[in-house]
C-alpha positions as a Python dict, from the first residue, in 0.01 Angstrom:
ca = {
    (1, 'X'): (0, 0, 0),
    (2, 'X'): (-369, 32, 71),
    (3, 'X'): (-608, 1, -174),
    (4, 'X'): (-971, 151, -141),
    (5, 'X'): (-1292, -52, -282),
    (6, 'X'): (-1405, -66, -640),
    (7, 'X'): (-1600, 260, -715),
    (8, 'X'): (-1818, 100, -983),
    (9, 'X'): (-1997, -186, -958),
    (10, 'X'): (-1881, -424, -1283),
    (11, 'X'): (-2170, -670, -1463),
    (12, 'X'): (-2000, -1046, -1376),
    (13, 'X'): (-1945, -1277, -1626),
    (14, 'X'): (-2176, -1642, -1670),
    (15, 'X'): (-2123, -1796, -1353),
    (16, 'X'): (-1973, -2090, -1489),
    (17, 'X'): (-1604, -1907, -1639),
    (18, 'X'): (-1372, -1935, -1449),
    (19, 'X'): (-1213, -1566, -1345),
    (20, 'X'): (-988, -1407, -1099),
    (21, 'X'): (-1168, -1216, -889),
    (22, 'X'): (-919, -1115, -608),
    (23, 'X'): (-496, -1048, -597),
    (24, 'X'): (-369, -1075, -252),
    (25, 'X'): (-51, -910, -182),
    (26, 'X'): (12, -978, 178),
    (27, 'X'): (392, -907, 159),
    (28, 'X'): (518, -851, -207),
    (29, 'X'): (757, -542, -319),
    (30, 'X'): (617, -244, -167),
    (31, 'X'): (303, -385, -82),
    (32, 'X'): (169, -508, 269),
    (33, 'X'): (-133, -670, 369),
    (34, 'X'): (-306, -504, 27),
    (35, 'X'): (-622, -679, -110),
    (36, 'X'): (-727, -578, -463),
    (37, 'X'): (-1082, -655, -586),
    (38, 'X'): (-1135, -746, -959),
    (39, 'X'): (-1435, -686, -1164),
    (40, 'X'): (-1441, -817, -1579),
    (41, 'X'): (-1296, -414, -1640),
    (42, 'X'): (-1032, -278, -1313),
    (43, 'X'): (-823, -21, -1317),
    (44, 'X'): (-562, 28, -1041),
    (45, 'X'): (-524, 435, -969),
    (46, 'X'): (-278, 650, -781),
    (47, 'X'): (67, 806, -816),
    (48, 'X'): (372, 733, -913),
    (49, 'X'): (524, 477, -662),
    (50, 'X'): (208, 332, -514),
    (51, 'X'): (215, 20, -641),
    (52, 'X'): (48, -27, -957),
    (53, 'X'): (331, -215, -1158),
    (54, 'X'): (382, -432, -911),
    (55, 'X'): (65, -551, -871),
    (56, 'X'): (61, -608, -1246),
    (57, 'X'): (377, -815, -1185),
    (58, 'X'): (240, -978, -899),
    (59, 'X'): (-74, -1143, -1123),
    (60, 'X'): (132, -1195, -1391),
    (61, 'X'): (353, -1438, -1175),
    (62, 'X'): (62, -1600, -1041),
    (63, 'X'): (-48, -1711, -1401),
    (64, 'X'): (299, -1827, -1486),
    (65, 'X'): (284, -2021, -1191),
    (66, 'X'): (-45, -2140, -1279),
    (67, 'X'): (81, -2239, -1575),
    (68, 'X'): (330, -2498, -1460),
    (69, 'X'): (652, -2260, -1535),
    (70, 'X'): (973, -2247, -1256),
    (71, 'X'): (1033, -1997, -991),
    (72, 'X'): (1354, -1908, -1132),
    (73, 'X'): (1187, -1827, -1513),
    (74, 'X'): (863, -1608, -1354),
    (75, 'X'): (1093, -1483, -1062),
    (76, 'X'): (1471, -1353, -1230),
    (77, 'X'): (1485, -1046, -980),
    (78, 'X'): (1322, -1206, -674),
    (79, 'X'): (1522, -1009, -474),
    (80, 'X'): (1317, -660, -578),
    (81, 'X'): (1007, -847, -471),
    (82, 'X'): (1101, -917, -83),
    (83, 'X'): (961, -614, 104),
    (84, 'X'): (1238, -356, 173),
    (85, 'X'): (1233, -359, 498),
    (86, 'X'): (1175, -746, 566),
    (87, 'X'): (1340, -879, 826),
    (88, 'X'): (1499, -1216, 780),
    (89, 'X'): (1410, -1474, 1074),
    (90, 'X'): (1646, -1688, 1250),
    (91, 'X'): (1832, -1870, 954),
    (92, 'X'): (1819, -1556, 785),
    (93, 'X'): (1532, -1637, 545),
    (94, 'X'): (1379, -1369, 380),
    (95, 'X'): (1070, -1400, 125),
    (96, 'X'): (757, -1291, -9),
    (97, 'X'): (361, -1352, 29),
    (98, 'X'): (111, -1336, -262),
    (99, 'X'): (-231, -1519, -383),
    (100, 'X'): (-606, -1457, -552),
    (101, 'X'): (-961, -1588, -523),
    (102, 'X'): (-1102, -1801, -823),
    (103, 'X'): (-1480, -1785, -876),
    (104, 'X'): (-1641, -2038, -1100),
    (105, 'X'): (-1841, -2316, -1069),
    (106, 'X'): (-1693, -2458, -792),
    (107, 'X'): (-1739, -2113, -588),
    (108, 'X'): (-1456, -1902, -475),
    (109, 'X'): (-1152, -2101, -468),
    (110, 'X'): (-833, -1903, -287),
    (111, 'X'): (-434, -1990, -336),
    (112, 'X'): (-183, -1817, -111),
    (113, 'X'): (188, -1880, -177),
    (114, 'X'): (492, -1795, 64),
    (115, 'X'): (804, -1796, -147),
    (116, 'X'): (1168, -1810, 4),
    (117, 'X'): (1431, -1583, -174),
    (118, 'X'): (1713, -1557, 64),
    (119, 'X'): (1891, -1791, 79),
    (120, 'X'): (1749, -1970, -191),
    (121, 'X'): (1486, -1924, -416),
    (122, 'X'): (1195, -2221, -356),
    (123, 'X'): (828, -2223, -261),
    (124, 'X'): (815, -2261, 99),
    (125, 'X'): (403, -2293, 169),
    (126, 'X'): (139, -2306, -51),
    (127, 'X'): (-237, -2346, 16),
    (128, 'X'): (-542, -2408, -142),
    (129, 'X'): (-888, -2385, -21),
    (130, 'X'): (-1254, -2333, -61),
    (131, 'X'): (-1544, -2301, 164),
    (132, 'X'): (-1296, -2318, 488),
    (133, 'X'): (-1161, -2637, 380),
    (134, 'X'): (-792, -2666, 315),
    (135, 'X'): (-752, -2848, -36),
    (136, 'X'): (-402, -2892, -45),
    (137, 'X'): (-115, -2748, 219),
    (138, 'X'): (189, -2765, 131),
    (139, 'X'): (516, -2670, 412),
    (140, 'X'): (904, -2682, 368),
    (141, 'X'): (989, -2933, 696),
    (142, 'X'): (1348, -3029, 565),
    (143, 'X'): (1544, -2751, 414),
    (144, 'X'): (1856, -2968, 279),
    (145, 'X'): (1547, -3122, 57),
    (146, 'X'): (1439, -2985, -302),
    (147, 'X'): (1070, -3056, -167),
    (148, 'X'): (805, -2959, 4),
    (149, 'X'): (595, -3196, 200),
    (150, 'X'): (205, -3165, 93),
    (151, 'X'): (-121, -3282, 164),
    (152, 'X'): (-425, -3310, 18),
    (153, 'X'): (-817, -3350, 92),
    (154, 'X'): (-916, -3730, 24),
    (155, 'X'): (-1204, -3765, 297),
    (156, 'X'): (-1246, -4130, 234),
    (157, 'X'): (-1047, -4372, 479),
    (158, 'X'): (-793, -4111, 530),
    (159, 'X'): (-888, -3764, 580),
    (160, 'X'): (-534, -3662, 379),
    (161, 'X'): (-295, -3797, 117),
    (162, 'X'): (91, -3711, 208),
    (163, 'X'): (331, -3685, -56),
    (164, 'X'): (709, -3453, -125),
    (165, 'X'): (593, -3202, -447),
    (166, 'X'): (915, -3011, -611),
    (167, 'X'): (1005, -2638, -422),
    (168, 'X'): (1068, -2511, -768),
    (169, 'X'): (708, -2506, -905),
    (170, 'X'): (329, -2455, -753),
    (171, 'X'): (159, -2788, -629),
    (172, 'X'): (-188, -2708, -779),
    (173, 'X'): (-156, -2719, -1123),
    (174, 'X'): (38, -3086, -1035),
    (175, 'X'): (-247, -3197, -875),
    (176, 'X'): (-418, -3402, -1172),
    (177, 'X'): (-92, -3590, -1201),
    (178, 'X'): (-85, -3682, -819),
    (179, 'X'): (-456, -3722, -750),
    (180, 'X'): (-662, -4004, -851),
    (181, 'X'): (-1042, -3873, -820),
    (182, 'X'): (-1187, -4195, -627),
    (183, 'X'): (-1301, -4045, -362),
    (184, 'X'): (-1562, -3702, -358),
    (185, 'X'): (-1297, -3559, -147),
    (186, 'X'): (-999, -3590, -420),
    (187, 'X'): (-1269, -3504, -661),
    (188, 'X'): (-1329, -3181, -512),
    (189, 'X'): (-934, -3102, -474),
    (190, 'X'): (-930, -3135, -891),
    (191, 'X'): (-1185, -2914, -978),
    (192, 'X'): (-1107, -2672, -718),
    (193, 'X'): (-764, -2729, -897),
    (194, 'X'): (-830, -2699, -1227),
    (195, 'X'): (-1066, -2411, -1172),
    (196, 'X'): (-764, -2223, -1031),
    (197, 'X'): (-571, -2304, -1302),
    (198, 'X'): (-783, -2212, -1545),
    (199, 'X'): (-860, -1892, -1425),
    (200, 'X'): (-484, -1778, -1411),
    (201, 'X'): (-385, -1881, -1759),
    (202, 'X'): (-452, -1669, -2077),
    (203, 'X'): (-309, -1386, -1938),
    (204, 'X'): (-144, -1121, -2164),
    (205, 'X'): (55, -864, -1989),
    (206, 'X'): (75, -555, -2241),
    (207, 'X'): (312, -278, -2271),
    (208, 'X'): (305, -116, -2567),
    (209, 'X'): (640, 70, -2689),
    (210, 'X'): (552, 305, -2994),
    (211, 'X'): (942, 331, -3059),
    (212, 'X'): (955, -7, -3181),
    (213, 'X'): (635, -50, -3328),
    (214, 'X'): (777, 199, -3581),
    (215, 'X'): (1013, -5, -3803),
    (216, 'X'): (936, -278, -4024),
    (217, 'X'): (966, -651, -3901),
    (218, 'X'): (1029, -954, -3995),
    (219, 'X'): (790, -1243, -4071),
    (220, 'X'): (715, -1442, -3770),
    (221, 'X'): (468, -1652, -3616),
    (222, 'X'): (196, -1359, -3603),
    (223, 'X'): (166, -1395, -3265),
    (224, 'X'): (169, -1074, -3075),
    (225, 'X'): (416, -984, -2797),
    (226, 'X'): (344, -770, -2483),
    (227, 'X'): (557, -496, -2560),
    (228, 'X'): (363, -514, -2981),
    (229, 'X'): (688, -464, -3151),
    (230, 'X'): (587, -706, -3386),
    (231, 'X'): (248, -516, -3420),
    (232, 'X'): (305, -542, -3821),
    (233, 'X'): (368, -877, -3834),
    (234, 'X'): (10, -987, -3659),
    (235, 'X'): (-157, -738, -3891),
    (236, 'X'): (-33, -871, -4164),
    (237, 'X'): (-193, -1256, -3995),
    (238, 'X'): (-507, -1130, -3881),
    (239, 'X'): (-637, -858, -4141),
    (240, 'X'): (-765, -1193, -4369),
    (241, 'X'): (-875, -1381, -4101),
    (242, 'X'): (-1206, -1201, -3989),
    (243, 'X'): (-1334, -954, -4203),
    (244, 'X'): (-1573, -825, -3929),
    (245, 'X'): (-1372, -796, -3694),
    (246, 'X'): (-1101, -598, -3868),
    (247, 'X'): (-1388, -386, -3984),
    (248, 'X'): (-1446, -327, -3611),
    (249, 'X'): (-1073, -239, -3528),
    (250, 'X'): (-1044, -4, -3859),
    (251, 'X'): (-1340, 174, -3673),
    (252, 'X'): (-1152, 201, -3355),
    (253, 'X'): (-849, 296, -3544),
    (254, 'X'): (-1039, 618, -3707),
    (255, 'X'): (-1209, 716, -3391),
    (256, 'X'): (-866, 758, -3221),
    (257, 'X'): (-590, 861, -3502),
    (258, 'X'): (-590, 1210, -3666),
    (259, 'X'): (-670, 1227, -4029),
    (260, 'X'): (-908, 978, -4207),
    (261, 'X'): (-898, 614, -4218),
    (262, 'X'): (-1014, 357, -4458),
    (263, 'X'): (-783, 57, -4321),
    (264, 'X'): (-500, -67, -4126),
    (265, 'X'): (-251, -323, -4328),
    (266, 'X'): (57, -446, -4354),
    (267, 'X'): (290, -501, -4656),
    (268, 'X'): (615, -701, -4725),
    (269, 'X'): (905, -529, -4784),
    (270, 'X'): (1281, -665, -4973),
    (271, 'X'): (1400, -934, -4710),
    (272, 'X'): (1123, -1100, -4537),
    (273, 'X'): (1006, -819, -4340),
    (274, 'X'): (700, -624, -4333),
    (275, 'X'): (524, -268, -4196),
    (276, 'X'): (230, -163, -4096),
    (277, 'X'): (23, 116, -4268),
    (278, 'X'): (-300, 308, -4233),
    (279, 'X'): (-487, 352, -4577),
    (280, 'X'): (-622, 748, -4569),
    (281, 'X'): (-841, 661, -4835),
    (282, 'X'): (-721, 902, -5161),
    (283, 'X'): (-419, 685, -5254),
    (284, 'X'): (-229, 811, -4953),
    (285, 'X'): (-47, 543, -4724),
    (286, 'X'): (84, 677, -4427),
    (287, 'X'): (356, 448, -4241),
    (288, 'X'): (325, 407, -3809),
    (289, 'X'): (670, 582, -3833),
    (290, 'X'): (477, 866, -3881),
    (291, 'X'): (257, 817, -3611),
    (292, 'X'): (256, 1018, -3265),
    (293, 'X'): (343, 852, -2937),
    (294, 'X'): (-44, 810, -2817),
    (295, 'X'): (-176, 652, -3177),
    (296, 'X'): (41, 406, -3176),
    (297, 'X'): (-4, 277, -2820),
    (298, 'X'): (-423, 305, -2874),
    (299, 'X'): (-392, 155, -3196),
    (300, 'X'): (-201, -122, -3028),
    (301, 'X'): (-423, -169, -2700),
    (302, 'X'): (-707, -172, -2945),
    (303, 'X'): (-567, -455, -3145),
    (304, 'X'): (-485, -649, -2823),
    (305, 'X'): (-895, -614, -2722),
    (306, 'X'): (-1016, -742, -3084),
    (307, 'X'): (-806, -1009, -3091),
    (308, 'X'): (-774, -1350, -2821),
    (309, 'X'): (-583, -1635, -2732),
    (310, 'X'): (-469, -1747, -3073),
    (311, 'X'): (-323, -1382, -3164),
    (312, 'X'): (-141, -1311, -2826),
    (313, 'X'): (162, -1453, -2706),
    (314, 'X'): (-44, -1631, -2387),
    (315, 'X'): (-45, -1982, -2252),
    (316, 'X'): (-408, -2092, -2298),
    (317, 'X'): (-522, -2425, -2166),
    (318, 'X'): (-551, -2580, -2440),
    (319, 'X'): (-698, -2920, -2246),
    (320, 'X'): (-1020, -2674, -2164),
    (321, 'X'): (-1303, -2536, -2442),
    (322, 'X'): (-1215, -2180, -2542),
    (323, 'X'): (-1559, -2108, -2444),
    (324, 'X'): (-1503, -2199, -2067),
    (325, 'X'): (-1219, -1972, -2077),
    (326, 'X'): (-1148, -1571, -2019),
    (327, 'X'): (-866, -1380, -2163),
    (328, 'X'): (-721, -1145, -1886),
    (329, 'X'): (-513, -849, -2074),
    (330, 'X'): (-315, -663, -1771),
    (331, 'X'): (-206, -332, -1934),
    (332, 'X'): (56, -112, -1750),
    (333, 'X'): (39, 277, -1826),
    (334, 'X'): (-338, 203, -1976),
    (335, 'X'): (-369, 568, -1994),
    (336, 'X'): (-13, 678, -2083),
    (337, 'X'): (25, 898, -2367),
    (338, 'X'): (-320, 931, -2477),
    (339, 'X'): (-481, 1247, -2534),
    (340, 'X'): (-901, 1310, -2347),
    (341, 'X'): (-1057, 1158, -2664),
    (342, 'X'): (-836, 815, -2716),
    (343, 'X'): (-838, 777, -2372),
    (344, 'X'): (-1220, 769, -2357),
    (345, 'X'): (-1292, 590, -2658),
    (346, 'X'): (-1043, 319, -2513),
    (347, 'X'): (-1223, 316, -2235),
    (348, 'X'): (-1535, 285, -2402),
    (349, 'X'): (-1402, 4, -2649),
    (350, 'X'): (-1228, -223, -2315),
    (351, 'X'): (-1612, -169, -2131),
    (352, 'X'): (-1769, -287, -2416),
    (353, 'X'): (-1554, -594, -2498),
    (354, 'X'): (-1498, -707, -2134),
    (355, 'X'): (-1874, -686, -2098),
    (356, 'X'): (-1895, -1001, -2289),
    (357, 'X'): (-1728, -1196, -2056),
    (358, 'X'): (-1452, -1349, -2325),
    (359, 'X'): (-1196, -1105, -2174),
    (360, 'X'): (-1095, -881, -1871),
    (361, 'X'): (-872, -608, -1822),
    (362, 'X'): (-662, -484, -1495),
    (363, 'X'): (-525, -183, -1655),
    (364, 'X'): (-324, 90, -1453),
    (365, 'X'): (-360, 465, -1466),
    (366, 'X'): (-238, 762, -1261),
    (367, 'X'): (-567, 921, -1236),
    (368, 'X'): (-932, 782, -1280),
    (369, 'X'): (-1123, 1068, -1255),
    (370, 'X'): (-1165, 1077, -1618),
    (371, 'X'): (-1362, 734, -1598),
    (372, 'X'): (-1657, 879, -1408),
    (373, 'X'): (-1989, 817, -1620),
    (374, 'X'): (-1856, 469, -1808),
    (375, 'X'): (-2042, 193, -1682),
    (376, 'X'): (-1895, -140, -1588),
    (377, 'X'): (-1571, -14, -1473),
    (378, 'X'): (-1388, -93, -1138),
    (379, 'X'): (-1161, 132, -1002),
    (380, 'X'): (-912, 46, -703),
    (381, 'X'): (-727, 337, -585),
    (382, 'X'): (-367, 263, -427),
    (383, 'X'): (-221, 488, -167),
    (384, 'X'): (150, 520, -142),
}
């Protein structure tokens, strides 16, 4: 897929958070040699089949990764994410090719991963570098070994440390268990490291499903899930919790529902379950079953942009201040099902909050011709 560059320049976040500001998809499902760049507020365009999804899928594996979690857990099709028409080489290997670019504090900071599917799933080359200098390299030389060999930057009496990392896992986000920071060299590798790391976690990939975010729920950890089934259940949690910002979302709420709107609740029902409600105001309570397609998925994507780390189901680091830290919401089918006016007050709402710098959105959308006159906005149109 090709992707065309950004056609709106985005205002960057303090220079200091660390943020993903580039997905590399060099050979991943339909994609080839595709480089996508990210402002604090992107959205992916073009038609059905070009891409979009995947990319989606492609970040969110990188942040899993990032995370610490096994190829096998981000990775359960890995077959659908070889290129179709990959050929395997001489022992009949066939794989895939993806990475990003981390700016922070430590400048841009790129990780490119080559992962092995057929025969068997394992990380076959991974690499990690900044400024032209190659961090940490990491290359399969024994296949009848669960390892990789790797090496890192020490620059002090030897220019590399050698050591076997697992073929199940990434090597970076293992780094501050293998490298002891005595040298500047093995200092740099860690913060190049953790800068990486901490620019891939807190990711919440979001795909709202209005036909489940109709019935009641049961009483859970109040933690929202990507698909906000359990929409009920975090109102329910975060109505109490900040006043002002509910106040906020109520306001988005009435801007993009029909009828009027005083408040958005939840209430428990017989057997530990609970449903959400909009208040109209004159004693009327009107239950999201009643709801059309579009409300429910704005009122859901507008809940996910109030809220942060502790509401959504992410993995934040938790070893790193909040404040150092940016929430990246990836939201597939951004537009879908919303009429011209939710559509642009969304818009509006994810410009607004990603302007702050706390979070940033890669959202996909068939057509972005609608965003024309909203500042802050990237948009990366994908060719089939």
């Amino acid at each position: 897929m090709a992707a065309s560059p950004a056609s709106t320049a985005s205002v960057a976040p303090p220079t200091g958070r660390p943020r993903v500001t580039e997905l590399r998809l060099s050979a991943f499902a339909g994609h080839r040699r595709t480089v996508l760049r990210l402002g604090p507020l992107t959205l992916l365009a073009g038609p059905s089949g070009c891409g979009k999804t995947s990319a989606l899928r492609a970040y969110d594996a990188l942040a899993r990764l990032g995370g610490g979690a096994e190829l096998g857990a981000v990775f359960p099709d890995a077959p659908a994410c070889v290129p179709e028409r990959a050929r395997p080489d001489a022992q009949r290997r066939r794989g895939f090719r993806i990475g990003c670019t981390a700016d922070g504090a430590e400048g841009p900071v790129h990780l490119d991963v080559a992962v092995q599917v057929e025969p068997e799933l394992r990380v076959v080359g991974e690499r990690l570098s900044a400024d032209d200098v190659v961090l940490l390299e990491t290359a399969l030389r024994d296949p009848g070994r669960r390892a990789v060999q790797a090496a890192w930057h020490t620059a002090g009496s030897a220019p590399v440390t050698r050591a076997p990392l697992p073929d199940d896992r990434l090597g970076t986000p293992l780094l501050p268990l293998r490298v002891a920071g005595k040298t500047d060299g093995q200092r740099r590798v860690l913060a190049a490291a953790e800068q990486m790391v901490v620019a891939l976690r807190s990711v919440f990939a979001c795909d709202p499903r209005p036909g489940r975010m109709r019935e009641p729920v049961p009483t859970g950890s109040g933690r929202l899930l990507g698909g906000c089934d359990n929409l009920a259940d975090v109102l329910w949690r975060t109505r109490t919790e900040c006043a002002r910002r509910h106040a906020q979302f109520v306001a988005a709420v009435r801007t993009g529902c029909a009828g009027p709107v005083a408040d958005v609740l939840a209430e428990p029902l017989v057997g530990g379950v609970v449903r959400a409600l909009l208040d109209r105001g004159d004693g009327v309570r009107t239950g999201l079953g009643r709801l059309g397609y579009g409300e429910l998925r704005y009122l859901a994507l507008a809940l996910v942009l109030f809220t942060g780390p502790g509401v959504l189901e992410v993995d934040p680091a938790g070893e790193v201040p909040a404040a150092l830290q940016t929430l990246t919401v990836l939201a597939d089918g951004f537009d879908r099902g919303l009429d011209v006016r939710q559509r642009a007050e969304l818009l509006r709402l994810a410009a607004r909050m990603c302007d702050r710098g706390h979070i940033r959105l890669v959202g996909a959308v068939a057509d972005a011709s609608w965003t024309a006159g909203t500042d802050g906005v990237t948009v990366v149109h994908l060719d089939p």
